[in-house]
Structure formats: structure tokens, C-alpha cells
C-alpha positions in Angstrom: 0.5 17.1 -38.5 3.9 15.8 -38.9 4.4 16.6 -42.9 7.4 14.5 -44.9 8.9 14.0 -48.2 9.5 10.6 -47.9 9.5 7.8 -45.4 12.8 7.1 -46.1 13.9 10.5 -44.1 12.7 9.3 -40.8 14.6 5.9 -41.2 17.6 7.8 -41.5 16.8 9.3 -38.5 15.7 6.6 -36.4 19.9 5.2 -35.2 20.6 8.5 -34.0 17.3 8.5 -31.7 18.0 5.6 -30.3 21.4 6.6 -29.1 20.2 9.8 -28.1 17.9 8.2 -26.0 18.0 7.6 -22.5 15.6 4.7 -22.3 15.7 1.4 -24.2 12.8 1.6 -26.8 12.2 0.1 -30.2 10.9 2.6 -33.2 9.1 0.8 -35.9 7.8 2.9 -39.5 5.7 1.4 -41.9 3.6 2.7 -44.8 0.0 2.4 -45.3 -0.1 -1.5 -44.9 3.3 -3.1 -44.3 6.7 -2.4 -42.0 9.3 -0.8 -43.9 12.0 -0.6 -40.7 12.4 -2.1 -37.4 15.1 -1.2 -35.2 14.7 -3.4 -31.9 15.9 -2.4 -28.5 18.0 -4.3 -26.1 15.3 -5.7 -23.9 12.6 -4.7 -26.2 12.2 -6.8 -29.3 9.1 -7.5 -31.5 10.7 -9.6 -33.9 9.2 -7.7 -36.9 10.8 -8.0 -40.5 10.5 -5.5 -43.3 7.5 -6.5 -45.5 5.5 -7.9 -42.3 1.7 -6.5 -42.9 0.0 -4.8 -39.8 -2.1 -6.0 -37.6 -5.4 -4.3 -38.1 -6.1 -4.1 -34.1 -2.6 -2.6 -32.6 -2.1 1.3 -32.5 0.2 1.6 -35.6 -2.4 0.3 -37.9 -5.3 2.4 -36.0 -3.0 5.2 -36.6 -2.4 4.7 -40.2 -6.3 3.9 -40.7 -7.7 7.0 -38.8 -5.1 9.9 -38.7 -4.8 9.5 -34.9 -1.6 9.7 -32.2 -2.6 6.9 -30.1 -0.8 5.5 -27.1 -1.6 2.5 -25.7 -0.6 -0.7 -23.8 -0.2 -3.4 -26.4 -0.9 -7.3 -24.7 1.2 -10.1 -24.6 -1.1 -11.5 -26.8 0.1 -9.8 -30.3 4.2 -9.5 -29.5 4.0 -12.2 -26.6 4.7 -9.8 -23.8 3.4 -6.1 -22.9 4.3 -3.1 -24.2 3.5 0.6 -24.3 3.2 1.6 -27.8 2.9 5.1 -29.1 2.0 5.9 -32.9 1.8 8.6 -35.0 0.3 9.5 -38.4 3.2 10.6 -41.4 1.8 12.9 -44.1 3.3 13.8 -47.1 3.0 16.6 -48.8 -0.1 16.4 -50.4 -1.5 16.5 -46.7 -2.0 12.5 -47.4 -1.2 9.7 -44.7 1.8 7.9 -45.7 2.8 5.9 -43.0 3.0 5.8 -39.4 6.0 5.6 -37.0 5.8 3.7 -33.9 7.7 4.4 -30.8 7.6 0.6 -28.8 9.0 0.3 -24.3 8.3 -2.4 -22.7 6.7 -2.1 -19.3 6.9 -3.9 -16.1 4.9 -6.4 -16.2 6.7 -8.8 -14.5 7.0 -6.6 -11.9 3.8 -5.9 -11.7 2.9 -9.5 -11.2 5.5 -10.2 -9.0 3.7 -7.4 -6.7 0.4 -8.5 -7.1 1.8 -12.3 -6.4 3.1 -10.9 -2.9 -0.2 -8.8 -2.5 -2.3 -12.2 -3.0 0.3 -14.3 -0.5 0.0 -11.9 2.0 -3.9 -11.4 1.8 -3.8 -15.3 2.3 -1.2 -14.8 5.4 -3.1 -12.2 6.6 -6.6 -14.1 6.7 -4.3 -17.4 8.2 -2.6 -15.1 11.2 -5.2 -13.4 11.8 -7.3 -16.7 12.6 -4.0 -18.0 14.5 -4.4 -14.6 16.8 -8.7 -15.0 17.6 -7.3 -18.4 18.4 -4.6 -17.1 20.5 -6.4 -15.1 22.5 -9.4 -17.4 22.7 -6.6 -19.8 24.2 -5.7 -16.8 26.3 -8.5 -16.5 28.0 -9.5 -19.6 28.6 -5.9 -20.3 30.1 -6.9 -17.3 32.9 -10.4 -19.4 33.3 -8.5 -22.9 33.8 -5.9 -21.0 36.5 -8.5 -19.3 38.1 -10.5 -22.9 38.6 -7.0 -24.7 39.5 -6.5 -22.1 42.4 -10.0 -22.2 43.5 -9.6 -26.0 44.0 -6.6 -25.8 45.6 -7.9 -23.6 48.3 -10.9 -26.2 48.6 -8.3 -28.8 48.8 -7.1 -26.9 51.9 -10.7 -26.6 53.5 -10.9 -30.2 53.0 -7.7 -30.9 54.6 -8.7 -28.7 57.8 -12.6 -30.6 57.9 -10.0 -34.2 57.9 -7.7 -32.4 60.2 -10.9 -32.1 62.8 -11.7 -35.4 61.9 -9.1 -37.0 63.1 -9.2 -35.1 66.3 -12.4 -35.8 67.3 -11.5 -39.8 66.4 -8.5 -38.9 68.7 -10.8 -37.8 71.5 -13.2 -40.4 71.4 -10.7 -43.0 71.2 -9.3 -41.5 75.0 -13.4 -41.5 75.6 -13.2 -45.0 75.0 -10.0 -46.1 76.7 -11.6 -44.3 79.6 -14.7 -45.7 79.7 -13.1 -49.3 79.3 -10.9 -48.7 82.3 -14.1 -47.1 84.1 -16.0 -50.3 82.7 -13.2 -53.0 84.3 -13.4 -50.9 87.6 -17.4 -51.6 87.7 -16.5 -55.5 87.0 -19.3 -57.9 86.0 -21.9 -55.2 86.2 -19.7 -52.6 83.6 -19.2 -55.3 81.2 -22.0 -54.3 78.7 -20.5 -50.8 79.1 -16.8 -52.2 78.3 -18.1 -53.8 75.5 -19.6 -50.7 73.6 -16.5 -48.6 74.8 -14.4 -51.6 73.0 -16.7 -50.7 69.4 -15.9 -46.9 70.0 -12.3 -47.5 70.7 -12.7 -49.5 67.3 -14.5 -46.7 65.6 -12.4 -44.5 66.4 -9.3 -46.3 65.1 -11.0 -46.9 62.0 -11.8 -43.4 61.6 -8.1 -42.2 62.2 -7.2 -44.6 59.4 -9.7 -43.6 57.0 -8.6 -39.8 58.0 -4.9 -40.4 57.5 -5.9 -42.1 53.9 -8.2 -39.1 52.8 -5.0 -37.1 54.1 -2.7 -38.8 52.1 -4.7 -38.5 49.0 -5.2 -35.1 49.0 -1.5 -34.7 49.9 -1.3 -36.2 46.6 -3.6 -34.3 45.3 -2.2 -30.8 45.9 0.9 -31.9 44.4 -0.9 -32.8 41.4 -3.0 -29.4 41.4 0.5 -27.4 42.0 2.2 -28.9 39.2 -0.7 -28.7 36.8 -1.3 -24.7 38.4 2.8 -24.5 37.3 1.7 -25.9 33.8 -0.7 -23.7 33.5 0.6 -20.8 34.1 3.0 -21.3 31.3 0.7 -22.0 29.1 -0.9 -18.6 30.1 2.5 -16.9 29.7 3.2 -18.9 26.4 -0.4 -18.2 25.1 0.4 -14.2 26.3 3.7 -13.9 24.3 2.2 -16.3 21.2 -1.1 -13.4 21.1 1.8 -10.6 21.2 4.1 -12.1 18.5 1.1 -12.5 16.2 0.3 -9.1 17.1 3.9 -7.9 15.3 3.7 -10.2 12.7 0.6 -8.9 11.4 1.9 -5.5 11.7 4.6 -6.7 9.9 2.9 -8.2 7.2 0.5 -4.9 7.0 4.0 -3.0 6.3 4.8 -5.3 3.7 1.3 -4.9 1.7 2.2 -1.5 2.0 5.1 -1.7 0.4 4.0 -4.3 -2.7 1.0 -1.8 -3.3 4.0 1.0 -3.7 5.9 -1.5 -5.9 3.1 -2.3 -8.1 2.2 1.7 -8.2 5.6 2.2 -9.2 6.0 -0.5 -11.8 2.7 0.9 -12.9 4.4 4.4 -14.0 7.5 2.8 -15.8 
């Protein structure tokens, strides 16, 4: 119980508190239903006058009303922005409550929100890279499918080549069958000419088989080119895919530091 003679002895203290203090506060007295004093602080200041009536719902007037110390946070509703307010009962002599005085810092708020703002933005990041990364690796993945299919039709591209390449030289030996059997055919005369005749067709099959053999040849010269450049494409885009899944990898790690960091901010600005 914090007994006085008058109010006026605590106002006389209050300018040497506040330079005494090492903390920028506000101190506010008041008697049973009005301010008497208010002596703002630099970056605290509740703009009340001498003669303002409480506000039945903040701590001073509780304190007044029930003969409680309270402390409390105060909203930015009442004073527009948030406060920690501490109040305390003044008695006079007759053991009667004559006042209270009210001790007013202003917390971090702003701080607060600005941590909670970066908390929110990261959660957000967060959900974003971590969607990016499944999508990464996904991409991955299905790169080392794609190069695995590229190289497996290349190598049937070869096969292909070596069934052409035997092809051709089977056209290339029944194309000397049937030069043979022509000249074996004009040797025989008048009684080899049916024979010449279907020697001429194989000669002709033949030739038209080479042709058809160099063409097929040709395209898949073409196409081997094509399947090593788009094997060379892909492969960087298994490399690019690789170091993109590895970046996102550190950048969520970095943005897990950073969470860290806001939820130590906002623990801090909770305890100023």
C-alpha cells in the first residue's frame, strides 16, 4: 500500500523519474475520476490533458476502482497505438484510494508486425519453392527417362544401319548373280533367252534395292544426327534440371534460416 499526503507530492516527483530513467516512458496521476498530470515521453505520447476523465476499461481506472497494481498491454484502440501500461493504487492517510499513478512504454509493435509480415512472406515462399523443387525433381527424373529412351534408340538406329548394311550387300551379290547369269544366258543364245530375261529383272531388283538401301541409309544418317543433338540437349537439360533441384535445395535452407531468425525477432520484440 503506497500511503500519501497528497497527490501533489508524486507530481513533484515525477521530472526527476524521468531523467533518472533509462528508458523512455510516460507517467500519468490522476485522482479518483480525472488526470491531474501527464508528463509524455519522447516516443511515447498519449496526448492526455489535465481534467481528461478516465476511461473506465484501461488499467488506471481499474486501478483506481478496485485497489489493484495491474499491468497490462493497452491497444491501439484507446491511445491509437500499443502500449504497456502499469498502475498503481495511491492511498492517503486515512487508508482511502486517492488516485492512481500510471507508468506508460510503448512496445514494439511495429516490430512485431514487421516480423510476423516476413514470417507470412516466407511461409508463402516456402509453400511456392517448395512446389518449384517436387517440380524440379519431377523434371529430373523424367530428363534421366528421356536420355535413357534417346540412347536406346540410338543404338537401334545402329542395328538398323547394320540390317541396311546387309541389305545392300546381298543386292550387291545378286546383282553379280545376275550379270552372271546374263552373260551365261547370251552364251546359251536363242535357247537362254528366257533365262536372260529374268536375270535382266534381278539385275533390276537388285539395283532398285541398292537405291532404296542407300536412301534408308541416308535417312538414318540423318537421323542419328538428329538423336545426337537432341541426346546433347538433353543432357543439359538433365544437368540444368540437377543444378536447378540443388539451388532450390539452398534456397529453402535459406529461407528456413530466415524464419528462424523473424521468429527470434518477433520473440525479442515481444520482451521490449
Amino acid at each position: 500500500m503506497h500511503v500519501i499526503r497528497s497527490l501533489h507530492e508524486i507530481t513533484a516527483l515525477i521530472p526527476l523519474l524521468k531523467e533518472a530513467l533509462p528508458i523512455d516512458v510516460s507517467f500519468a496521476i490522476c485522482d479518483r475520476e480525472k488526470f491531474i498530470g501527464y508528463w509524455p515521453g519522447e516516443r511515447i505520447d498519449l496526448g492526455i490533458r489535465s481534467g481528461q476523465r478516465l476511461n473506465p476499461d484501461e488499467p488506471l481506472a481499474r486501478t483506481v476502482r478496485n485497489g489493484l497494481s495491474l499491468k497490462d498491454v493497452v491497444p491501439a484502440s484507446f491511445y491509437g497505438y500499443e502500449f504497456v501500461g502499469t498502475a498503481i493504487p495511491l492511498y492517503g492517510e486515512e487508508r482511502e484510494i486517492m488516485g492512481g499513478l500510471a507508468v506508460q512504454v510503448r512496445t514494439q509493435a511495429e516490430l512485431r508486425g514487421i516480423a510476423e509480415h516476413i514470417a507470412d512472406s516466407l511461409s508463402q515462399a516456402q509453400s511456392q519453392l517448395e512446389s518449384i523443387t517436387s517440380a524440379s525433381k519431377e523434371l529430373r527424373h523424367f530428363s534421366g527417362q528421356l536420355l535413357n529412351l534417346a540412347r536406346q534408340t540410338a543404338g537401334h538406329v545402329g542395328q538398323t544401319e547394320e540390317v541396311v548394311s546387309i541389305v545392300k550387300a546381298v543386292a550387291d551379290q545378286t546383282n553379280m548373280l545376275g550379270i552372271n547369269a546374263s552373260i551365261e544366258a547370251a552364251h546359251a543364245g536363242e535357247k537362254g533367252r528366257g533365262f536372260g530375261i529374268v536375270a535382266g529383272e534381278i539385275r533390276k531388283l537388285s539395283s532398285e534395292t541398292v537405291a532404296s538401301a542407300n536412301t534408308i541409309r541416308g535417312t538414318l544418317q540423318a537421323f542419328r544426327q538428329a538423336m545426337a543433338e537432341m541426346n546433347g540437349s538433353i543432357e543439359r537439360m538433365a544437368a540444368l534440371a540437377e543444378r536447378q533441384s540443388v539451388s532450390s535445395d539452398q534456397i529453402e535452407a535459406f529461407i528456413a534460416d530466415i524464419g528462424a531468425m523473424s521468429d527470434r525477432l518477433s520473440q525479442y520484440a515481444r520482451r521490449l
